[in-house]
RODO-2510 file (C-alpha; in nm, 4 decimals, decimal comma):
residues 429
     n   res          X          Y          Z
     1     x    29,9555    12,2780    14,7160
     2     x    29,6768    12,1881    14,4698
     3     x    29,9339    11,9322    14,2472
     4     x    29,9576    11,7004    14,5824
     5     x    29,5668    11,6551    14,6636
     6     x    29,4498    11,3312    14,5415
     7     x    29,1123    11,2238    14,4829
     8     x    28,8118    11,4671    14,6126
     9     x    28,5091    11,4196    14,8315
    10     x    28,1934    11,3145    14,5902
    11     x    27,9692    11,2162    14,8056
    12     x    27,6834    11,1801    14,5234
    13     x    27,8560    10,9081    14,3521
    14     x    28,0123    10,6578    14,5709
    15     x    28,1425    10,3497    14,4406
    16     x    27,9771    10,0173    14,3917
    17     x    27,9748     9,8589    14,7524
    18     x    28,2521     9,5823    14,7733
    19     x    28,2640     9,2859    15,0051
    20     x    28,3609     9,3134    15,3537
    21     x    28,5871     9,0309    15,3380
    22     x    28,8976     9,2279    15,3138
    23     x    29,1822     9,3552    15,5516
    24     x    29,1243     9,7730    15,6658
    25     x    29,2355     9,9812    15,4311
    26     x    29,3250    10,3195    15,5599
    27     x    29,1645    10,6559    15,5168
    28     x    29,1416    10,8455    15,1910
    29     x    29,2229    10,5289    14,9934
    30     x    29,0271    10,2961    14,7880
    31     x    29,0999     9,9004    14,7903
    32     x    29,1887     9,6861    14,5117
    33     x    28,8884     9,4983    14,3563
    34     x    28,8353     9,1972    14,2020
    35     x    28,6922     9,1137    13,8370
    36     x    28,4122     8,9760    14,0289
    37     x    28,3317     9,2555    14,2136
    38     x    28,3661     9,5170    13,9398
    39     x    28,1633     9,3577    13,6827
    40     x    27,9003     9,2313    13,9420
    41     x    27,6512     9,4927    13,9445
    42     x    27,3127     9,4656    13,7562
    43     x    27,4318     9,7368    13,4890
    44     x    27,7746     9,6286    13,4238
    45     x    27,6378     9,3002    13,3518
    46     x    27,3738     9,4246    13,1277
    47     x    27,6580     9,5413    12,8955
    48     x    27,7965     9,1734    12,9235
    49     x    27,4946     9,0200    12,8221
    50     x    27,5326     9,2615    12,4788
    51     x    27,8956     9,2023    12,4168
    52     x    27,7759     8,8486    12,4236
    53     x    27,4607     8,8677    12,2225
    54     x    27,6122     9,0539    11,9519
    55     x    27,9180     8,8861    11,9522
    56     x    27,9566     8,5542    11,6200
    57     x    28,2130     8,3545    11,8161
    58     x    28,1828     8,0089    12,0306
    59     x    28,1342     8,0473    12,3604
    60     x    28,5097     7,9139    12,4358
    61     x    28,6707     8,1801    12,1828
    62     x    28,4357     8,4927    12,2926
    63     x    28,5644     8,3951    12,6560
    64     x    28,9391     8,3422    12,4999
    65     x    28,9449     8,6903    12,2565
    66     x    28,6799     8,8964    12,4436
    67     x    28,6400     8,8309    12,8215
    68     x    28,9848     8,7823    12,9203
    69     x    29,1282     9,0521    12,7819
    70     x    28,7844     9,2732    12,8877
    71     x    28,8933     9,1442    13,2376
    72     x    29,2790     9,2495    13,2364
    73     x    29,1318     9,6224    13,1104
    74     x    28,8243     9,6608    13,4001
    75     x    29,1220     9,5262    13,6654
    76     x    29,3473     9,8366    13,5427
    77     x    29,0547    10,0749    13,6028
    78     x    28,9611     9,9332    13,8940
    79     x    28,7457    10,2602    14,0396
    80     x    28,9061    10,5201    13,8299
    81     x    28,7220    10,8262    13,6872
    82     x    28,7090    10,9323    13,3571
    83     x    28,7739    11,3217    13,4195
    84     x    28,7492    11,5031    13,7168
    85     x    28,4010    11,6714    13,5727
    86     x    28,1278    11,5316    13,3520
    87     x    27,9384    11,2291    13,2648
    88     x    28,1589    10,9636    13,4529
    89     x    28,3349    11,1584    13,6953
    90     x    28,2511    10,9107    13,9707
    91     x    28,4325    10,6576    14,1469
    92     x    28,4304    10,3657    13,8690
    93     x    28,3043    10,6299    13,5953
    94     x    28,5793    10,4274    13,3963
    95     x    28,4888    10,1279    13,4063
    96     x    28,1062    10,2250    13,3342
    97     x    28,2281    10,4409    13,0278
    98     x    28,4351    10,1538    12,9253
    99     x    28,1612     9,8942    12,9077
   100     x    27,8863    10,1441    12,7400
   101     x    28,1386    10,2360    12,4586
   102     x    28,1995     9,8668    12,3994
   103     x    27,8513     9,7994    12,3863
   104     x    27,7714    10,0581    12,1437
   105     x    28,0641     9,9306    11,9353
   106     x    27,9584     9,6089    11,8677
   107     x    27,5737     9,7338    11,7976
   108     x    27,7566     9,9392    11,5183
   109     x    27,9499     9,7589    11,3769
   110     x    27,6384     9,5136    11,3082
   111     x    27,4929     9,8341    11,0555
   112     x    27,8122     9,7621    10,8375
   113     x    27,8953     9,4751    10,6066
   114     x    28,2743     9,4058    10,6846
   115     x    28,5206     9,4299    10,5226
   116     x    28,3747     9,7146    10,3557
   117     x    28,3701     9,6696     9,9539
   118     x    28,4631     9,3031     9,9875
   119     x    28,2309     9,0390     9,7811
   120     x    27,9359     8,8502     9,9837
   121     x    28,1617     8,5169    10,0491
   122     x    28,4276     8,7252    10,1982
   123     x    28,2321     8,9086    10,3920
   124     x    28,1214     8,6387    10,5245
   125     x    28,4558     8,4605    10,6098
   126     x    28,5996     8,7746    10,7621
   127     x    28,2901     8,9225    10,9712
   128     x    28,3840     8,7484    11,2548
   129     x    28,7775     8,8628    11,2186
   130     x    28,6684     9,2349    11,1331
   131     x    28,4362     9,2326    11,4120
   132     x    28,7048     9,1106    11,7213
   133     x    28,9019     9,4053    11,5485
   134     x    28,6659     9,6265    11,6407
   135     x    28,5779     9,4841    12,0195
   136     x    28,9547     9,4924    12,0511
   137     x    29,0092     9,8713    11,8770
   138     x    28,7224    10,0048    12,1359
   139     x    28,8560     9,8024    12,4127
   140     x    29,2139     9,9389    12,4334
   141     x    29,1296    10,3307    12,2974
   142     x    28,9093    10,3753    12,6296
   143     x    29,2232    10,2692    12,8303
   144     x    29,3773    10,6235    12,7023
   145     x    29,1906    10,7691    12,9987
   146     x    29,4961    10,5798    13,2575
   147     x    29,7338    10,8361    13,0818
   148     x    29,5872    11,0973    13,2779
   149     x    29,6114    10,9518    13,6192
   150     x    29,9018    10,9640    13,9050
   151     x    29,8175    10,6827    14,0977
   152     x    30,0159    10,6575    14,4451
   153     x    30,0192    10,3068    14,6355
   154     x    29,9828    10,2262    14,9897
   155     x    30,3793    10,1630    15,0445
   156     x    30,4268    10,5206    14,8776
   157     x    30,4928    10,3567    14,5544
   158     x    30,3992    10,5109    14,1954
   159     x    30,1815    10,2821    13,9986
   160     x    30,1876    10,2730    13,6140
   161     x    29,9208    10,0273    13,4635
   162     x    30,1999     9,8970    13,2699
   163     x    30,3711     9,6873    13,5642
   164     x    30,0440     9,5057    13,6051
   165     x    29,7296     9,4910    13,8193
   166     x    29,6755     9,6879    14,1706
   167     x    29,7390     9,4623    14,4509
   168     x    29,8185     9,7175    14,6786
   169     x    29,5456    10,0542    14,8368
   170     x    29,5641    10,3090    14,6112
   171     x    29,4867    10,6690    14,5910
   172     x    29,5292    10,9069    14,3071
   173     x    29,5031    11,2559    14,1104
   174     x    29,4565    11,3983    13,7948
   175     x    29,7057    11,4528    13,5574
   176     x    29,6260    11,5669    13,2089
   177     x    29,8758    11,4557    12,9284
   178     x    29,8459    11,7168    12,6594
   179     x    30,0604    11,5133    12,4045
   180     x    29,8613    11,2794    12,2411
   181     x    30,1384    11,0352    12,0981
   182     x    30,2600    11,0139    12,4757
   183     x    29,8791    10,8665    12,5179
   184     x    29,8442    10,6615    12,2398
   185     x    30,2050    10,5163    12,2638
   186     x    30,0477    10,4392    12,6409
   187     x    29,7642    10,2683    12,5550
   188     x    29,9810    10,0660    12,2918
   189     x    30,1965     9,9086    12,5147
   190     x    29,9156     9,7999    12,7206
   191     x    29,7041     9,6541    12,3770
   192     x    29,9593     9,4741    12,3063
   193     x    30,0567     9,3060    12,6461
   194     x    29,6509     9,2423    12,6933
   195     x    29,5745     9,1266    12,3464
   196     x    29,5604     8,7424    12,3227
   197     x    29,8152     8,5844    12,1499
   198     x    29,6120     8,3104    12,0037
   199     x    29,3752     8,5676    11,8772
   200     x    29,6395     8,7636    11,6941
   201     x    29,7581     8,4403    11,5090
   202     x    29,4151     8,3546    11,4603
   203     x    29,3418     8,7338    11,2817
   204     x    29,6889     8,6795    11,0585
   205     x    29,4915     8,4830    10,7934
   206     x    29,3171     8,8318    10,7440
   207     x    29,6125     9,1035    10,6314
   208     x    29,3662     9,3634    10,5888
   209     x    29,2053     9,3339    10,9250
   210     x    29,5518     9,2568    11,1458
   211     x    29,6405     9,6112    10,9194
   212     x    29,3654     9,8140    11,0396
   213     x    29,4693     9,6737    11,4107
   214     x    29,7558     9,7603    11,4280
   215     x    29,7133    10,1049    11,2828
   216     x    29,4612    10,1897    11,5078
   217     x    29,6797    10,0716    11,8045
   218     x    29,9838    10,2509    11,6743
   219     x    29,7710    10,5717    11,6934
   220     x    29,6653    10,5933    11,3180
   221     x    29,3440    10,6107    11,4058
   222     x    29,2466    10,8442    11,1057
   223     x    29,4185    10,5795    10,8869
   224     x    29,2086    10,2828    11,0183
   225     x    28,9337    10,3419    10,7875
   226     x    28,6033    10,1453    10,9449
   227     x    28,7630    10,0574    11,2726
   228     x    28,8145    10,4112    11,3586
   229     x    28,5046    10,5248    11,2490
   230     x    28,2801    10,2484    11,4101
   231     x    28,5531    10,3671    11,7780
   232     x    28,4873    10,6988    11,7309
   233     x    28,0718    10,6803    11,7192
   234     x    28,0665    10,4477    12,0072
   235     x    28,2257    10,6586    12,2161
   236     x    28,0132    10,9837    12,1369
   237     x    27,7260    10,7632    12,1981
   238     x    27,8607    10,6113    12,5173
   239     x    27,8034    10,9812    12,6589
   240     x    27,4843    11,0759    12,5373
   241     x    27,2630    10,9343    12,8099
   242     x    27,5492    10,8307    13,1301
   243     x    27,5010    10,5584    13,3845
   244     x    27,4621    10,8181    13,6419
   245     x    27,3268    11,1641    13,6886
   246     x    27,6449    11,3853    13,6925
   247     x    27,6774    11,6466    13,9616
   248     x    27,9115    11,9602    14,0155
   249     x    28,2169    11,8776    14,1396
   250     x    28,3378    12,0736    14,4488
   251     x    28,6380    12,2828    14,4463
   252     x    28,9821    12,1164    14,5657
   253     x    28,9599    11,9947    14,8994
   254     x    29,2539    11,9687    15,1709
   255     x    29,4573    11,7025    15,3168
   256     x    29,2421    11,6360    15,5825
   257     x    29,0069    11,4808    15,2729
   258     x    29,2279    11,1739    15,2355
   259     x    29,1507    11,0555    15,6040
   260     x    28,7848    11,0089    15,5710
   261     x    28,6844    11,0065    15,2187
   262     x    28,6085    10,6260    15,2505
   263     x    28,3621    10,6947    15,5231
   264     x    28,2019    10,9774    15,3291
   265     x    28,1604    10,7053    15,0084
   266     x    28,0111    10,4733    15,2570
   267     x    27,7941    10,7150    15,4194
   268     x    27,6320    10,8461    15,0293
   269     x    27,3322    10,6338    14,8485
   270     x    27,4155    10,4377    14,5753
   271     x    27,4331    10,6280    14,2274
   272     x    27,1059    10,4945    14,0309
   273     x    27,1571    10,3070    13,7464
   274     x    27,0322    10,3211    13,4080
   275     x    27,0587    10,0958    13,1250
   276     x    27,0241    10,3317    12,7955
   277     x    26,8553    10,1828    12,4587
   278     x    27,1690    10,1091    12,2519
   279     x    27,0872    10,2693    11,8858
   280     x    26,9776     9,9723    11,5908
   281     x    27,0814    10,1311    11,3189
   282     x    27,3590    10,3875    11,2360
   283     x    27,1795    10,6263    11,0225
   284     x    26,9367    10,6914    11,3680
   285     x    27,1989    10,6698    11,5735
   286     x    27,4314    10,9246    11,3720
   287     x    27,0881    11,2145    11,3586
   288     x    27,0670    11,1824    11,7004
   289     x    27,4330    11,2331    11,7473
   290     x    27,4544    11,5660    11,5313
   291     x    27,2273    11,7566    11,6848
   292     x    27,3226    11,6190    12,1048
   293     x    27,5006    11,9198    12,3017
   294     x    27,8003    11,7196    12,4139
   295     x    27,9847    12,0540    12,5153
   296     x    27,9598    11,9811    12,8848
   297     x    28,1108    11,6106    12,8838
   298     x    28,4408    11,4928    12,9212
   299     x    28,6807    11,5364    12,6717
   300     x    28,8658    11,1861    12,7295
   301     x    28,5030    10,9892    12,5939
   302     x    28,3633    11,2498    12,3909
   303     x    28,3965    11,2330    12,0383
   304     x    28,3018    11,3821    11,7234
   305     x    28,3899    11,1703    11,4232
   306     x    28,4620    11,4039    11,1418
   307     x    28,6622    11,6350    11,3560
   308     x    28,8369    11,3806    11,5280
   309     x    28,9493    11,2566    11,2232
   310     x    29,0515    11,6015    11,0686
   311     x    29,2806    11,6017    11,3635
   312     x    29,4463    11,2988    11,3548
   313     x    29,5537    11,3488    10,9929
   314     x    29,6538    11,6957    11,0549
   315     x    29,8944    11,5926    11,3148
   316     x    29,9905    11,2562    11,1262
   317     x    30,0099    11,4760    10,7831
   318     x    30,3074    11,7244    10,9551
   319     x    30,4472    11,4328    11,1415
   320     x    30,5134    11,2088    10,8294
   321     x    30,6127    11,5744    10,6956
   322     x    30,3119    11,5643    10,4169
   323     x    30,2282    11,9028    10,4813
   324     x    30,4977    12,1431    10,5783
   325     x    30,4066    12,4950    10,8032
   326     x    30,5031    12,8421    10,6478
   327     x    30,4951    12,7408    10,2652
   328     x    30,4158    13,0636    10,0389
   329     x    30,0897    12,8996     9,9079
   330     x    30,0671    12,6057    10,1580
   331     x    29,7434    12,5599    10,4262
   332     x    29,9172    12,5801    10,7735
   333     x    30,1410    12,7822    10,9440
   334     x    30,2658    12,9108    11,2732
   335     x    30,2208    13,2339    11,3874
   336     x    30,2898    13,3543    11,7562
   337     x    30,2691    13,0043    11,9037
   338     x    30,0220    12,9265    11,7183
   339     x    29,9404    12,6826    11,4344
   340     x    29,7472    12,9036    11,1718
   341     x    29,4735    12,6911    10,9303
   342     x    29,3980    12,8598    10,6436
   343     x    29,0173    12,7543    10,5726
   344     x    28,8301    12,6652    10,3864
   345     x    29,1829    12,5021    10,1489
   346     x    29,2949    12,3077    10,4597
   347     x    28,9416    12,1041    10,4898
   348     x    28,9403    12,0870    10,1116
   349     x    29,2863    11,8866    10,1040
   350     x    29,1483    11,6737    10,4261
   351     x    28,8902    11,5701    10,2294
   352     x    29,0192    11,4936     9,9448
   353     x    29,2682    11,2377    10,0768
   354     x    29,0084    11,1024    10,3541
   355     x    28,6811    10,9972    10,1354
   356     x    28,7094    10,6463    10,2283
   357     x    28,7701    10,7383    10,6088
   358     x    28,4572    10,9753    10,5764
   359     x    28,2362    10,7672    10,4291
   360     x    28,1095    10,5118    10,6840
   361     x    28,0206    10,8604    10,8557
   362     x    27,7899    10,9740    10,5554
   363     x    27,9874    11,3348    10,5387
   364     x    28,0859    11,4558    10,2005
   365     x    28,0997    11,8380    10,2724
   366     x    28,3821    12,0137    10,4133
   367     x    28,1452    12,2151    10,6084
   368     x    28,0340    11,9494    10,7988
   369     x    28,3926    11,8581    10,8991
   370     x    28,4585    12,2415    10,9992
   371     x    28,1637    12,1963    11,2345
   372     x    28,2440    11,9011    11,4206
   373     x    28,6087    12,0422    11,4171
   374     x    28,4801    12,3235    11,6218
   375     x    28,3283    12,1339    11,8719
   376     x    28,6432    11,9918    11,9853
   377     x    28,7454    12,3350    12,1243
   378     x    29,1022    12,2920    12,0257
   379     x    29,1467    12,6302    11,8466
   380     x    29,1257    13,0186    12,0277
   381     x    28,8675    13,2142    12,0163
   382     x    28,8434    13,6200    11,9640
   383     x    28,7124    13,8322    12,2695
   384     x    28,4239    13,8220    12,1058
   385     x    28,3521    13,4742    12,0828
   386     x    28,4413    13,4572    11,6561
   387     x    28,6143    13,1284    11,6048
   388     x    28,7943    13,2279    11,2590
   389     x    29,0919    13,4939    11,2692
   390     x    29,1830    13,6787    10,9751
   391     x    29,6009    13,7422    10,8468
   392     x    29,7530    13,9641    10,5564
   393     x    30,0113    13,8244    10,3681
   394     x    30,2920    14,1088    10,4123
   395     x    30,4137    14,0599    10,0402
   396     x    30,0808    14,0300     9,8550
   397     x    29,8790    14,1763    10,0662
   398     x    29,6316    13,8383    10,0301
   399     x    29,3747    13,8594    10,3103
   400     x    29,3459    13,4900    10,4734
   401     x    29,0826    13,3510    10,7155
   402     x    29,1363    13,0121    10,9474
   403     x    29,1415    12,8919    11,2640
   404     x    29,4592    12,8999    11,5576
   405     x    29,4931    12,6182    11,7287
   406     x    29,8015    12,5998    12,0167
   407     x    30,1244    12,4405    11,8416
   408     x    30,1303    12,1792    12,1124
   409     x    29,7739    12,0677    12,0432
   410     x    29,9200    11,9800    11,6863
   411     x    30,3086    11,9184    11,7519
   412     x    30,3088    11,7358    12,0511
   413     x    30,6467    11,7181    12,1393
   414     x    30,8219    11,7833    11,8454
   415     x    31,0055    12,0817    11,7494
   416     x    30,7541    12,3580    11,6408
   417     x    30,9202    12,5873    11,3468
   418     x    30,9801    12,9230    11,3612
   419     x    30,6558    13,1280    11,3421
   420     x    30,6177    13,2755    10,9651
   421     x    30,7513    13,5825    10,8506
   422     x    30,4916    13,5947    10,5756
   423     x    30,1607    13,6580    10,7516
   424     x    30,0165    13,9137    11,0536
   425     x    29,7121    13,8183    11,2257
   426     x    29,4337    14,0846    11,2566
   427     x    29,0864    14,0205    11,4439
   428     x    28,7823    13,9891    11,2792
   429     x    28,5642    14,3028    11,2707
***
């Protein structure tokens, strides 16, 4: 029963009004909006105005590299959530996360000279590259949050943001994708259908920059260097202080919800709207970051750098088979399911071979990377709340500590190996 309900009653966080000058849609479902509509309101346009202030291009190019393609993406999220709970879990929650997170971005990315480690003059010939890079990086990493949606049309017909725009009613559900190269591999068809062409010849004088693109896009993100730091910061700070006041979410509601949902949206106030001071610098920005309790917001625009990172090269790391599970003296292996992370050697090797990544974040201690790892809540905990498990090696009798983290979190869809004859796991005392 519950994996047919589509969208729930939330009647403290209707959508933006829309014109009346449209045919009856029926009950339950929302109508497709224009650009004009969903970038109308006083917030939205607040974000605009700082995509355009911060922004080093002519006005014919920013409206060329940054507005159309900004378009295409707020048309594809019409009046989508981000999650189902949290921060943005509103009727166009997407589309308000999406324009915060680029607004943050390109205040960021103004506290770095880029390319980073490039002489003055070259810096200054590429800034403008390195920065539509970034705008374009931020842009398309948001749109990860459509791989999570099962959108159903009017006619009855499945809609994939990949065969274009909504022309039709809509409704839809949740769907969490749990394999992130499904999601990234999702989001890079759509960069690259969205991303104007003109602009992409235009960045090809700059190797470096197209480079750090295309990795990005591809789902390197930990191999990005700048790009994906800069991404990864505007997005934590795109939930610190949300558009709206977030609510509890009722439990699952019936059928009977479809029918007269739209009158219940109508019915509800407005949600008040709140433009947030944008951080200056980066140092302020990142103090204020490390010490926020993000715990309650939704995964999909919640991030922490240094453990987001970690993760992305663990995953790339096995994929590209750099580390291999279940070596006598290696750092990972599986155990019951489970991938096994023998600290603190694992967060040694990570940063070791990720300085450069790490240090537009200003973290050179492993310790610091453990903690933000943590936050991610990707790994089991004991009963008792103790995040690190302890296992004997059965031939030396070597007591190891680490963290287990579900194979799937870290495989994807690849074949897992064989859990490890070598080790036992044993809780902590």
């Amino acid at each position: 029963m519950l994996n047919t309900l589509f969208f729930w009653r939330d009647k403290a966080h209707p959508p933006e009004p829309l014109s009346d000058n449209r045919s009856p849609v029926p009950a339950g479902y929302f109508a497709p909006a224009s650009v004009e509509e969903l970038l109308g309101t006083p917030l939205r346009q607040q974000y605009l105005q700082t995509l355009w202030d911060y922004s080093s291009l002519p006005r014919n190019l920013y409206q060329q590299y940054y507005l159309t393609p900004l378009e295409q993406c707020v048309l594809l999220m019409q009046q989508f959530p981000v999650a189902e709970q949290g921060a943005y879990a509103y009727p166009g929650g997407m589309v308000d996360c999406f324009l915060k997170t680029l607004a943050n971005a390109v205040k960021l990315s103004k506290s770095y000279m880029l390319p980073p480690g490039a002489d003055p003059e070259d810096q200054a010939t590429q800034g403008a590259a390195w920065s539509a890079v970034i705008v374009w990086a931020t842009m398309f990493s948001v749109l990860d949050n459509l791989a999570h949606l099962h959108v159903e049309q009017e006619n009855g017909q499945v809609w994939s943001p990949v065969a274009g725009v909504l022309d039709k009613p809509y409704r839809f559900r949740f769907v969490p994708e749990t394999q992130p190269e499904k999601v990234y591999g999702h989001s890079a068809m759509l960069a690259f259908r969205l991303l104007p062409e003109e602009g992409l010849r235009w960045l090809i004088r700059w190797p470096d920059a197209l480079k750090a693109l295309s990795m990005f896009l591809a789902g390197y993100r930990a191999q990005s260097g700048v790009v994906g730091a800069i991404v990864l910061q505007a997005g934590e700070g795109s939930d610190k202080t949300p558009p709206v006041t977030p609510s509890a979410l009722p439990e699952a509601c019936p059928d009977s919800a479809f029918d007269d949902y739209a009158t219940f949206l109508q019915q509800a106030p407005p949600p008040c709207e709140y433009v947030e001071n944008i951080p200056d610098d980066l140092p302020s920005f990142m103090e204020n970051v490390e010490g926020a309790d993000l715990s309650s917001e939704p995964a999909l625009c919640r991030f922490h750098p240094a453990g987001e990172l970690f993760i992305d090269w663990l995953r790339q790391s096995i994929q590209q088979k750099k580390t291999i599970a279940n070596e006598p003296d290696g750092h990972v292996y599986v155990i019951a399911g489970a991938v096994f992370l023998k600290t603190p050697s694992i967060f040694h090797r990570f940063m070791a071979e990720q300085r450069e990544a790490l240090r537009p974040l200003k973290i050179d201690n492993w310790r610091d990377v453990q903690r933000q790892f943590e936050k991610i809540n990707l790994h089991r905990r004991q009963r008792g709340g103790a995040n690190v498990y302890q296992c004997r090696n059965r031939e030396s009798q070597k007591v190891y500590h680490g963290y287990l983290v579900p194979a799937k979190e870290i495989y994807g869809a690849a074949t897992v190996p064989a859990d490890t004859p070598l080790l036992e796991v044993s809780s902590l005392n």
